[in-house]
PASEBA-1860 file (N, C-alpha, C; in nm, 3 decimals):
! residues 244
1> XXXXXXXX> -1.232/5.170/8.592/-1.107/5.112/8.544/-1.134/5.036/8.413 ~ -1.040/5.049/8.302/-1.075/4.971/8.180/-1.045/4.875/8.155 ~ -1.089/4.798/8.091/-1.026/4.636/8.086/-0.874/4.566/8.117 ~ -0.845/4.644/8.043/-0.687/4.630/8.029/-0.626/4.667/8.171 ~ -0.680/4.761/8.198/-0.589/4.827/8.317/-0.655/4.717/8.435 ~ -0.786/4.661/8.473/-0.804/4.565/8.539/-0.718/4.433/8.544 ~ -0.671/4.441/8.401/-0.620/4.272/8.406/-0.425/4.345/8.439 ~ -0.379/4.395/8.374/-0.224/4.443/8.352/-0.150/4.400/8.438
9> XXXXXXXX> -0.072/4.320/8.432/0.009/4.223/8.534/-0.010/4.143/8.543 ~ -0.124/4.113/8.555/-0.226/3.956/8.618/-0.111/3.839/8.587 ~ -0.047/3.770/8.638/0.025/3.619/8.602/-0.070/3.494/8.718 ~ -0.077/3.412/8.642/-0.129/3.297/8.680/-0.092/3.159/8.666 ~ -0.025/3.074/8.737/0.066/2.971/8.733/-0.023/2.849/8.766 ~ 0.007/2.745/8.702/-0.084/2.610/8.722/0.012/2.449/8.720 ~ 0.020/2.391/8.821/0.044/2.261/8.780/-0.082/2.179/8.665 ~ -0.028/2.112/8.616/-0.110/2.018/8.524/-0.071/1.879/8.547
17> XXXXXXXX> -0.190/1.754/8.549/-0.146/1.628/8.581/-0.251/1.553/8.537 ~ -0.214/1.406/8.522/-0.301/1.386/8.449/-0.239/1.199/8.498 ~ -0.328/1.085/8.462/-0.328/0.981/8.514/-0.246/0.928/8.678 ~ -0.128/0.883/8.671/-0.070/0.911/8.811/0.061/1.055/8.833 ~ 0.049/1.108/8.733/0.161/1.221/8.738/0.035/1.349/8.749 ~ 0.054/1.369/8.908/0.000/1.500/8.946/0.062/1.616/8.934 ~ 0.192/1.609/8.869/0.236/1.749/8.795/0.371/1.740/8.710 ~ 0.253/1.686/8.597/0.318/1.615/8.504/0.368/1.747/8.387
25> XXXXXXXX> 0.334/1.870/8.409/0.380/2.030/8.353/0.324/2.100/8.470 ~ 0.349/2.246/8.386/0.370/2.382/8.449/0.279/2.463/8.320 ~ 0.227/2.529/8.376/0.145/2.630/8.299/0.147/2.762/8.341 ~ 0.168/2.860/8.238/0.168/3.008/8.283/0.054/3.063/8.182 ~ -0.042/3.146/8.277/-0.110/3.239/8.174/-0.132/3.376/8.257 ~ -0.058/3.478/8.162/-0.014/3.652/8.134/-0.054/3.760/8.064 ~ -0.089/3.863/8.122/-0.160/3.952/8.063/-0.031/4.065/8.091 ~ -0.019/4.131/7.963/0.060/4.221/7.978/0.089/4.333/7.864
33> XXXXXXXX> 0.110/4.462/7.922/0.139/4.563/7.775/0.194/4.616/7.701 ~ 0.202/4.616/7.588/0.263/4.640/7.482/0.366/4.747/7.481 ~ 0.472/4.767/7.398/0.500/4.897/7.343/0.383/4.984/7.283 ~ 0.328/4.956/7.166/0.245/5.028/7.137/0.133/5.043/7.183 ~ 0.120/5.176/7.207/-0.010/5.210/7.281/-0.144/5.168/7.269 ~ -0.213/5.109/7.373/-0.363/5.064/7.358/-0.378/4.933/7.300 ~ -0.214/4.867/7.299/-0.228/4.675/7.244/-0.172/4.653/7.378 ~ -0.276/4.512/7.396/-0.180/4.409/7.518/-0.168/4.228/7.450
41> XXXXXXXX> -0.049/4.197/7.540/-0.030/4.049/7.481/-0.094/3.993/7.620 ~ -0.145/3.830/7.590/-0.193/3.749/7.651/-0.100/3.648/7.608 ~ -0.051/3.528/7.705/0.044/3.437/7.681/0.010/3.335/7.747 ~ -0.030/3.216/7.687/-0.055/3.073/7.782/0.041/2.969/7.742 ~ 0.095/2.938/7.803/0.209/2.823/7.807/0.247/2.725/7.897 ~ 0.248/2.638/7.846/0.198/2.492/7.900/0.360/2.433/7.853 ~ 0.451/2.323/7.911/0.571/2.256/7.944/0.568/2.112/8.025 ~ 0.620/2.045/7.961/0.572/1.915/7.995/0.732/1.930/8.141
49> XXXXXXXX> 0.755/1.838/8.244/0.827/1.805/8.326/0.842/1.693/8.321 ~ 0.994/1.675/8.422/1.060/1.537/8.441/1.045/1.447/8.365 ~ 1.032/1.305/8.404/0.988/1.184/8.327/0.924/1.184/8.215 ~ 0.833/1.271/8.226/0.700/1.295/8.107/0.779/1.374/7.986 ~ 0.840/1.468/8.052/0.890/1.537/7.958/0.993/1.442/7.826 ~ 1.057/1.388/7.914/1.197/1.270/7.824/1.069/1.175/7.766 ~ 0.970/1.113/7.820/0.855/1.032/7.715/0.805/1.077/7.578 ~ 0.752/1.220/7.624/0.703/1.285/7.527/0.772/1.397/7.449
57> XXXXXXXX> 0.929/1.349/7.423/1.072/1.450/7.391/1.003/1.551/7.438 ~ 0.998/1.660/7.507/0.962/1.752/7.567/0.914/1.815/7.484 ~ 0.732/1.841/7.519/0.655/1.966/7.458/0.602/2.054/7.525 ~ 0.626/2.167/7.422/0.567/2.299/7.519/0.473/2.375/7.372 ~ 0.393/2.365/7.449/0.227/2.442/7.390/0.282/2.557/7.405 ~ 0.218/2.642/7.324/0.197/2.836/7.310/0.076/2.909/7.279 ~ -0.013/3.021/7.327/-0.080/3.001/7.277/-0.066/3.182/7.311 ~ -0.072/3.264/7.199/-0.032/3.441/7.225/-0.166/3.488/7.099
65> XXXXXXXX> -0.219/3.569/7.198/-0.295/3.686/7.196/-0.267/3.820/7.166 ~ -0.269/3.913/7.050/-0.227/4.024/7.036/-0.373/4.117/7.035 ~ -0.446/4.217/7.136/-0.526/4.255/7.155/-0.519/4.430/7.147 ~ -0.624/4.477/7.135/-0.666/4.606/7.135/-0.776/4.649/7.248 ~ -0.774/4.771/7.336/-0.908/4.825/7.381/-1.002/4.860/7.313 ~ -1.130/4.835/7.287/-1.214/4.932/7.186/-1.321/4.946/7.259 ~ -1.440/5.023/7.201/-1.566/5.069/7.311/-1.520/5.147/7.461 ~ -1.415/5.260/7.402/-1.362/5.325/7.564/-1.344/5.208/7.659
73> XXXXXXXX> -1.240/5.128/7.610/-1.194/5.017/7.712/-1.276/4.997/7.779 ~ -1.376/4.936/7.741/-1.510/4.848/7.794/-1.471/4.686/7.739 ~ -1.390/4.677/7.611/-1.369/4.549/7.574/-1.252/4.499/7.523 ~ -1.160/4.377/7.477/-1.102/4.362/7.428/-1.114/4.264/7.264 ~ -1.011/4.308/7.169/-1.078/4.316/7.032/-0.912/4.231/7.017 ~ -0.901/4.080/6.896/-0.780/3.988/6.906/-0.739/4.064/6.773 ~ -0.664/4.084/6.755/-0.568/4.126/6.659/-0.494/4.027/6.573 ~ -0.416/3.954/6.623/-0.393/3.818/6.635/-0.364/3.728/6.705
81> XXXXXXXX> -0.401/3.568/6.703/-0.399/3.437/6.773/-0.265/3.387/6.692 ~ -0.174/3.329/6.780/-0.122/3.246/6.724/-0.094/3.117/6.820 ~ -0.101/3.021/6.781/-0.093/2.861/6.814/0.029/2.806/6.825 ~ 0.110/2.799/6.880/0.281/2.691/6.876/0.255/2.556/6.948 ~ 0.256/2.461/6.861/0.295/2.308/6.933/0.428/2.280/6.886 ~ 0.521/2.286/7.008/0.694/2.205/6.991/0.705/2.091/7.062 ~ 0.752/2.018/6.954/0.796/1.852/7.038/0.890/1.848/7.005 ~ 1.022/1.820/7.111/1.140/1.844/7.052/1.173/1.909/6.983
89> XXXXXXXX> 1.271/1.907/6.853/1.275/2.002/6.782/1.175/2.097/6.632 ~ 1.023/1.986/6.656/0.944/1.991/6.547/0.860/2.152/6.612 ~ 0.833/2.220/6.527/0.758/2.355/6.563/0.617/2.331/6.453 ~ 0.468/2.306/6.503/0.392/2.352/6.440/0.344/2.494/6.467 ~ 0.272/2.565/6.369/0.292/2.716/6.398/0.107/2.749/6.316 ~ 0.031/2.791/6.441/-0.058/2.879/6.332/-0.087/2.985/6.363 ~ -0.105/3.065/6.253/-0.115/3.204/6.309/-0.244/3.277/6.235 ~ -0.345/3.369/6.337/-0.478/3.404/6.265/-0.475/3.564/6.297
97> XXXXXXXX> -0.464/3.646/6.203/-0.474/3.789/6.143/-0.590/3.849/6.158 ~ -0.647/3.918/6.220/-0.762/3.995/6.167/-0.769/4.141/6.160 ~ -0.762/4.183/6.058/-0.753/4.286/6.007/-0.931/4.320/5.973 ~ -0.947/4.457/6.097/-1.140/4.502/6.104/-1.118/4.609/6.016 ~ -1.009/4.641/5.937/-1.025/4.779/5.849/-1.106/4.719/5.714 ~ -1.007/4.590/5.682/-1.034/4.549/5.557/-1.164/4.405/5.568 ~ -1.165/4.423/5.688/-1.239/4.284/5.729/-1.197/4.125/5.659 ~ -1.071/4.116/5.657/-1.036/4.005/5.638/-0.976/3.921/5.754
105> XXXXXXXX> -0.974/3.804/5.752/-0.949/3.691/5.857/-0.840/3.607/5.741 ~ -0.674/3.650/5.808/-0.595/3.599/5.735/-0.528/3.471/5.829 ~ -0.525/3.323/5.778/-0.482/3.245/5.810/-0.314/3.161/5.780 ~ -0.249/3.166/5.869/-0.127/3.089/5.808/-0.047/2.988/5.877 ~ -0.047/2.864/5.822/-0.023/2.768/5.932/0.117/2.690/5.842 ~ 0.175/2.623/5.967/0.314/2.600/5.946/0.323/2.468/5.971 ~ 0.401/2.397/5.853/0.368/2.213/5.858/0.505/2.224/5.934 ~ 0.446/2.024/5.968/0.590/1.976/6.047/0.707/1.986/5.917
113> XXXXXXXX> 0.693/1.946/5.802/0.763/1.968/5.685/0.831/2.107/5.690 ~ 0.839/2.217/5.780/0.854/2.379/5.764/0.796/2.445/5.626 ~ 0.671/2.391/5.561/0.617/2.436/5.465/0.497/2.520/5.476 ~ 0.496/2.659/5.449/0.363/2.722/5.462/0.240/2.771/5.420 ~ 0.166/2.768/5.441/-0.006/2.703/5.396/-0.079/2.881/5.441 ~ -0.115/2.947/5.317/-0.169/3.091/5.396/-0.333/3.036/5.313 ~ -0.430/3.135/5.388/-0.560/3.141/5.312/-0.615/3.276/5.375 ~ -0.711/3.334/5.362/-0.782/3.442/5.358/-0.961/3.437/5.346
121> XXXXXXXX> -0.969/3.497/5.446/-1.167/3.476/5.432/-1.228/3.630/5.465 ~ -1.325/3.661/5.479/-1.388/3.789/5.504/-1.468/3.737/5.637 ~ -1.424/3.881/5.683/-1.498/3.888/5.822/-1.621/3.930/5.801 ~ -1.732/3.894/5.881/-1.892/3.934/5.812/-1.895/4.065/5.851 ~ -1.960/4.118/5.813/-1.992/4.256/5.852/-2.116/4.275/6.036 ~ -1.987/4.357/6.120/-2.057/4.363/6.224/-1.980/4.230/6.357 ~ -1.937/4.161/6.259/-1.863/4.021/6.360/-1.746/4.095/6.393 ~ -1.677/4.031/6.566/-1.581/4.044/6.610/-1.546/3.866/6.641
129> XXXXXXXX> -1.412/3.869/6.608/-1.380/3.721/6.624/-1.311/3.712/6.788 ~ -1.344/3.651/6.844/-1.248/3.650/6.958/-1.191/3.499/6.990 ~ -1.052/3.523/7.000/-1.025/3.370/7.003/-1.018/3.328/7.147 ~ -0.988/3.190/7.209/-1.016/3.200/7.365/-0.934/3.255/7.439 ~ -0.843/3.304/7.461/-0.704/3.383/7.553/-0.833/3.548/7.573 ~ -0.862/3.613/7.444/-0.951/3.716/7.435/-1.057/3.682/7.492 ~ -1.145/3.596/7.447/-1.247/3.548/7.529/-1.263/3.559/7.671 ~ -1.189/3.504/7.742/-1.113/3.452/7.881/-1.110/3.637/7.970
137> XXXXXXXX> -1.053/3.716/7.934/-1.097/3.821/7.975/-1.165/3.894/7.962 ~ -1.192/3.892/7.829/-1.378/3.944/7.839/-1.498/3.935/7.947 ~ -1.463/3.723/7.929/-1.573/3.675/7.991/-1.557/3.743/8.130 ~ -1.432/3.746/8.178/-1.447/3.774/8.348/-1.488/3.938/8.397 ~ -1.496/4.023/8.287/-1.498/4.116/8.295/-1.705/4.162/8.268 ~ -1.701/4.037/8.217/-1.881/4.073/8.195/-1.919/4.118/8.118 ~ -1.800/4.130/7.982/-1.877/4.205/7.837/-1.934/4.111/7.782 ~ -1.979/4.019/7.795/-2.113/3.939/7.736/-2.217/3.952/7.799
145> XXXXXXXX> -2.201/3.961/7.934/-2.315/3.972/8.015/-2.287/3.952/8.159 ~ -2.299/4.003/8.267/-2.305/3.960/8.401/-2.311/3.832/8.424 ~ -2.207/3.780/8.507/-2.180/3.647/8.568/-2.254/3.604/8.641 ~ -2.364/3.498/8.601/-2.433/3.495/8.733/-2.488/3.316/8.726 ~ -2.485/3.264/8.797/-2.579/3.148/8.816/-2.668/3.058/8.774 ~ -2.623/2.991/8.652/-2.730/2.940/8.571/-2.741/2.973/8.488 ~ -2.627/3.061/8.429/-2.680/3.133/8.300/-2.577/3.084/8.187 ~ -2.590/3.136/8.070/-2.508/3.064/7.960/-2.497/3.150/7.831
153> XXXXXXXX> -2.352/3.150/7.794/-2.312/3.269/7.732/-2.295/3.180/7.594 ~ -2.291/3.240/7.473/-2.215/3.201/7.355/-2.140/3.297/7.293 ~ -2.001/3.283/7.257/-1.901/3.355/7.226/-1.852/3.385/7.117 ~ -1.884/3.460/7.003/-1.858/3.433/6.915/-1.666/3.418/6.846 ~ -1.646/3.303/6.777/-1.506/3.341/6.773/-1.477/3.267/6.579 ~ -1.363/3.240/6.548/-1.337/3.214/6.435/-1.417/3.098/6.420 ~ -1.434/3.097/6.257/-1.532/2.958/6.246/-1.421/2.808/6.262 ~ -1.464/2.723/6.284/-1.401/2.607/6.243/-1.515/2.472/6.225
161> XXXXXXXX> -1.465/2.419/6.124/-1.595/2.311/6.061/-1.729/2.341/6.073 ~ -1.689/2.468/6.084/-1.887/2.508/6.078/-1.917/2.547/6.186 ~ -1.838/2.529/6.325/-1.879/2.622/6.427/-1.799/2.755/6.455 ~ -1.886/2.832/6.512/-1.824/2.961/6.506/-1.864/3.047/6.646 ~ -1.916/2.928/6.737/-1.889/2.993/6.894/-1.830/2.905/6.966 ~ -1.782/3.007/7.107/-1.744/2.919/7.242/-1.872/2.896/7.302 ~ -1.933/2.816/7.358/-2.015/2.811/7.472/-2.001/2.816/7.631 ~ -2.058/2.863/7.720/-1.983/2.890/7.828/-2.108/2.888/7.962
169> XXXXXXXX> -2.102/2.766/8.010/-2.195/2.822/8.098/-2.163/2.771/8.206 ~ -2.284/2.830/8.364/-2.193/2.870/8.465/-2.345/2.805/8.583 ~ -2.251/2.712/8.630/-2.385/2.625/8.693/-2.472/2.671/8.819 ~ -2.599/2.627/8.815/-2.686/2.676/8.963/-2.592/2.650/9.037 ~ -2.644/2.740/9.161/-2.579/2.734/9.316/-2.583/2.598/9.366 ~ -2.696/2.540/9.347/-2.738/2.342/9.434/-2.671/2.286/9.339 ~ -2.619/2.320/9.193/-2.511/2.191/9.104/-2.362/2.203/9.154 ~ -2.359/2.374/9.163/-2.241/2.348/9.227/-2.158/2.346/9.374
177> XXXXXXXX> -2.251/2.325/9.464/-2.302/2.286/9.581/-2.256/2.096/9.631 ~ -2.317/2.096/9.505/-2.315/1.973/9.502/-2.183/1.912/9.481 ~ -2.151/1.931/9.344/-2.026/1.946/9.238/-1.894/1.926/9.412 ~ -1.936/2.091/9.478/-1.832/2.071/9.576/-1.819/1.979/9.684 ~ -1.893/1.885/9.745/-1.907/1.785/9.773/-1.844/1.690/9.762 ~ -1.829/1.682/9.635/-1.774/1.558/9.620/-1.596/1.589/9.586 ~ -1.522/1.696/9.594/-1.418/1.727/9.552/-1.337/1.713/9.700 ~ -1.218/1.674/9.667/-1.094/1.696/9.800/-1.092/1.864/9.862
185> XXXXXXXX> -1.045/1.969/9.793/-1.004/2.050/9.780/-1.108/2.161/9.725 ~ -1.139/2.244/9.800/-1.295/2.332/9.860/-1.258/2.436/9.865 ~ -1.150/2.523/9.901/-1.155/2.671/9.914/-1.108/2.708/9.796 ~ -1.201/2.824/9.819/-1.157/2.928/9.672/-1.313/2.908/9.552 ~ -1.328/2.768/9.565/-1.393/2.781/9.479/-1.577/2.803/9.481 ~ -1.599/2.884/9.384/-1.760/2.991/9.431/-1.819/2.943/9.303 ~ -1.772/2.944/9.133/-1.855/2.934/9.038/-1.799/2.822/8.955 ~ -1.890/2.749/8.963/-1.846/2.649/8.850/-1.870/2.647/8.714
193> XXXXXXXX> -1.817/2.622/8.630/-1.831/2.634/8.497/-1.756/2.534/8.396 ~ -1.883/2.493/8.252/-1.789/2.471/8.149/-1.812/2.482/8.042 ~ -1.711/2.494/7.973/-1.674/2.579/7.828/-1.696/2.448/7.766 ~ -1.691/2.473/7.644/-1.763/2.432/7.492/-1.590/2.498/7.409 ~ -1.516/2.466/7.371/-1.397/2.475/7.283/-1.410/2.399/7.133 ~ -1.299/2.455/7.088/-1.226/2.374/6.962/-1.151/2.249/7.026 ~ -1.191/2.139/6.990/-1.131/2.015/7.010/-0.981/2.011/6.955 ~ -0.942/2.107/6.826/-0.834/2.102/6.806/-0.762/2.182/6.884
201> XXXXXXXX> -0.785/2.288/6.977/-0.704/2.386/7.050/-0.656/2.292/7.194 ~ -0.782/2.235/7.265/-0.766/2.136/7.336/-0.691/1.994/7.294 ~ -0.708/1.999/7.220/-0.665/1.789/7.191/-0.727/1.681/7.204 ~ -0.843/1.700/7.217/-0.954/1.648/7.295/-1.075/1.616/7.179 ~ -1.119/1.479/7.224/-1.241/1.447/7.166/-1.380/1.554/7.125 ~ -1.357/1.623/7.268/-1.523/1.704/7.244/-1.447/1.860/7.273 ~ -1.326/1.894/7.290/-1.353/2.016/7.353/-1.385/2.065/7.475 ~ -1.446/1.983/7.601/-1.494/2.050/7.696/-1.416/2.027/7.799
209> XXXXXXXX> -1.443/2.172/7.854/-1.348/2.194/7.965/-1.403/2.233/8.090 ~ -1.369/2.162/8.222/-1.480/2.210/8.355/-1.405/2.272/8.455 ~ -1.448/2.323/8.515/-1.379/2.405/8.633/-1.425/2.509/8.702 ~ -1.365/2.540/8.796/-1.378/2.664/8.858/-1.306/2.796/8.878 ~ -1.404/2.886/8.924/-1.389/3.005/8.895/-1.367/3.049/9.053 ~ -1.289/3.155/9.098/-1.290/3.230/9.242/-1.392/3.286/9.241 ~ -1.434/3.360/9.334/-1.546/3.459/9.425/-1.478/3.598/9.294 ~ -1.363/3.630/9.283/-1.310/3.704/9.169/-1.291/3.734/9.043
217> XXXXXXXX> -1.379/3.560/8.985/-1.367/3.524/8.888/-1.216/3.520/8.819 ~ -1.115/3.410/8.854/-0.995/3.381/8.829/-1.011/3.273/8.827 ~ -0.970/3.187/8.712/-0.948/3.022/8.694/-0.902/2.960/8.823 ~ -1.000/2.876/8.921/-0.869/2.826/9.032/-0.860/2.695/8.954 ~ -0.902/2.644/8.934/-0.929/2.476/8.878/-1.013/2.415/8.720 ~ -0.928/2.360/8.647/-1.026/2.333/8.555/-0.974/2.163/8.483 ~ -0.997/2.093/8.450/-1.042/1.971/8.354/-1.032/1.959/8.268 ~ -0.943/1.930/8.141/-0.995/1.921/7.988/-1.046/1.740/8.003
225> XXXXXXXX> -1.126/1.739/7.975/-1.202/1.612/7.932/-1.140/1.530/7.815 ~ -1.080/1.373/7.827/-1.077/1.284/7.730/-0.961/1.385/7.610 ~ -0.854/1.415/7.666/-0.736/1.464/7.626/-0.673/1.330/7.577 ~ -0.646/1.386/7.365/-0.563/1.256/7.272/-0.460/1.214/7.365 ~ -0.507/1.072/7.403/-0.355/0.988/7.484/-0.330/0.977/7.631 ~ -0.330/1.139/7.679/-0.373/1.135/7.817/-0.497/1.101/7.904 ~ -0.597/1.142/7.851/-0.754/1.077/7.922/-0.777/1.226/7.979 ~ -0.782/1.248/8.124/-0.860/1.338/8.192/-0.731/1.443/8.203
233> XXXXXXXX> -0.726/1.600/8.186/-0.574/1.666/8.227/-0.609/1.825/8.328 ~ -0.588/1.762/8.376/-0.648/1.907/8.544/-0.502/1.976/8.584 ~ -0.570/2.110/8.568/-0.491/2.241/8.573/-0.514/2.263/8.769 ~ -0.391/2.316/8.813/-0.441/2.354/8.924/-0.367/2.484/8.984 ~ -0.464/2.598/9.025/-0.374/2.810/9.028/-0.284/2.691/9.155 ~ -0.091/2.765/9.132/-0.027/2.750/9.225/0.007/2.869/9.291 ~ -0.009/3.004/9.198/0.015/3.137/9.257/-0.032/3.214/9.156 ~ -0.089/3.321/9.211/-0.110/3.454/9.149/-0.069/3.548/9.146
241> XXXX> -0.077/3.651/9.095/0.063/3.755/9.074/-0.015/3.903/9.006 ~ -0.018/3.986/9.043/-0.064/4.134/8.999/0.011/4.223/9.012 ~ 0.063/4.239/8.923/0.189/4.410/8.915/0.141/4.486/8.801 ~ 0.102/4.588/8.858/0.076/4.704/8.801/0.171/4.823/8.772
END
């Protein structure tokens, strides 16, 4: 089965909460296919609720993936990333192009002012950029490498301030043994792991994000660490969903 056709349907729903509001949003992340043949979209979207929502005039994150199969659907290749932060009625907007014919990496980002900012860089020769939505099914699929225990992947994706991977690693059996121990809430979860991000995609001081993975490798639980304003912000699967 090829990548695509493994993931196709996949929906994945998450409360998010964070100081005393244990579900303080709603999160959806979607894999799904295109009109045109051999592209799929990926969609993560995040919505603030109730109280929180009227605090923080209501924001809703976006975060869309436009992908390709390549290597006889062994992998997936980002076409384009684009970024939406809305607060109320303000829309920031970025959007990242990659075009592997011409090997350019076209950038265009959208001020709170509605003023727009384009730039253009070259893709190196031989690089595939993957941004994290692309990443995210790759990784579970094992085109970096087999999932296993202790081990630790680096991802290559667009540069930013000079870095130009995800990091991703996936803890011994006795850390996360341990790890489970000390948690309320125990089933489901088999691999622990954490990612290495863009602090600006997160909001976050460092970028890092912890959590777990199913026996299936499906996000059940994860952490963004020291989130601007909020502090600690934990995702939690409320349902899963596969239609093929």
């Amino acid at each position: 089965m090829s990548i695509a056709e493994f993931f196709k349907g996949e929906e994945l729903s998450y409360e998010v909460g964070f100081w005393l509001f244990k579900r303080a949003a709603l999160g959806k992340l979607s894999f799904k296919e295109m009109e045109k043949k051999g592209c799929y979209m990926a969609i993560l979207q995040a919505e603030t609720l109730g109280v929180l929502g009227f605090v923080v005039r209501y924001r809703v994150d976006t975060y869309r993936s436009v992908m390709e199969e390549v290597d006889g659907g062994r992998r997936l290749r980002a076409l384009s990333f684009e970024e939406d932060v809305k607060i109320g009625e303000r829309l920031r907007r970025k959007t990242h192009l990659f075009d592997y014919q011409k090997m350019k990496w076209i950038q265009t980002r959208r001020k709170k002012d509605g003023s727009i900012v384009k730039t253009e860089e070259e893709i190196p020769s031989g690089k595939t950029y993957d941004d994290f939505l692309t990443a995210s099914y790759n990784f579970r699929y094992g085109v970096y490498g087999e999932i296993d225990r202790g081990k630790r992947f680096s991802v290559p994706t667009f540069p930013k301030k000079g870095v130009g991977t995800y990091e991703v690693s996936v803890a011994s059996r006795e850390e996360a043994e341990k790890r489970k121990k000390s948690e309320k809430i125990k089933d489901g979860k088999d691999y622990f792991v954490k990612l290495s991000l863009d602090p600006e995609i997160t909001h976050s001081k460092e970028g890092l994000i912890e959590g777990w993975l199913s026996r299936d490798l499906y996000p059940i639980e994860g952490t963004i660490r020291d989130v601007v304003l909020f502090g600690d912000v934990t995702g939690r699967l409320i349902s899963k969903v596969r239609s093929h």
